[in-house]
N, C-alpha and C positions, 0 to 999 in steps of 0.2 A: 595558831591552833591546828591540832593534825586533825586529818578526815581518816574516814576507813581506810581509804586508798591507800595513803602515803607513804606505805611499805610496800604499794605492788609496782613493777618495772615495768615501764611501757615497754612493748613490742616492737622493735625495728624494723619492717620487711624493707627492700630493693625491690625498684621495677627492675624489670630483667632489662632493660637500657642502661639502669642506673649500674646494676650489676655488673655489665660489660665496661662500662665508663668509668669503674672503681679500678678495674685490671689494667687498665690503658695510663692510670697514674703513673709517674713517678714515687719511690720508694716513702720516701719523703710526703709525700702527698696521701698514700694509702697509708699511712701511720697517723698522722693528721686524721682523717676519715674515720679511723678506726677511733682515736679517742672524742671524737666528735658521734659516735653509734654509740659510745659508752655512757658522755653525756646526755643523749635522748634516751636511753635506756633510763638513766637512775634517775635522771631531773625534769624531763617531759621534753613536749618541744621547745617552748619559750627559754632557748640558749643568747642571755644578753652578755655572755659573757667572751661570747665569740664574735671575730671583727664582722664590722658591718649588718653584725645582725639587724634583722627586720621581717616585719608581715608582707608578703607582697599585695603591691596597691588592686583592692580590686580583686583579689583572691577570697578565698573563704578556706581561713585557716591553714595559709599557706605561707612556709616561712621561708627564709633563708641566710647565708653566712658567708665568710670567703675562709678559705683553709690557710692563706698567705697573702701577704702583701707584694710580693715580688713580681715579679715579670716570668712569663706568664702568670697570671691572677687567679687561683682555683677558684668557684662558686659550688655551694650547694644547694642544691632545693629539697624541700618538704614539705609534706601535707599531711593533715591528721584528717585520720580517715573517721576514728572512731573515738571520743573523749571519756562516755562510760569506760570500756573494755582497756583504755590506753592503747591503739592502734597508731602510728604513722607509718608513714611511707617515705623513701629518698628516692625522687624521682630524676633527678639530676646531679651531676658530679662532673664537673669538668673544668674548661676555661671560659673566663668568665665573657669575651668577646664571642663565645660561640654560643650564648646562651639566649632562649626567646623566652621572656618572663612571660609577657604574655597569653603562653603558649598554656602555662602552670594556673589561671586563675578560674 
């Protein structure tokens, strides 16, 4: 059953960390990112279609994914800021041994 919503796009912003940590990718990896901003756009956060997706434990509405399987291992985080208006946020972007979940809940 649709809602009213279901034709509006959520909103993608970057922290400006994440922003910087998007340019510091590999080519390969900012292409990834990019169709990973296209699917939070038209399909919300809850992306189970991307590897390792998951809620992080202990977060409040915080997700994340990995962009590749390979060595180095990219990770993504997010957070939805706002569920009426369709707001999230990508707070992180990088490798996934450099990441503090933690950090995100």
């Amino acid at each position: 059953m649709e809602t009213l919503h279901d034709d509006i796009l959520w909103t993608v912003n970057f922290s400006s960390a994440a922003a910087k940590q998007v340019r510091k990718l590999p080519a390969e990896m900012q292409a990834r990112m990019l169709a990973l901003t296209f699917d939070l756009e038209h399909k919300g956060p809850e992306q189970t279609s991307w590897r390792n997706y998951g809620l992080i434990v202990g977060g409040k509405d915080v997700h994340h994914c990995h962009l590749n399987n390979g060595h180095p291992r990219y990770v993504v985080v997010w957070k939805v800021l706002d569920r009426e208006v369709r707001i999230t946020e990508i707070r992180y972007v990088g490798p996934h041994g450099s990441v503090n979940y933690s950090r995100f809940k």
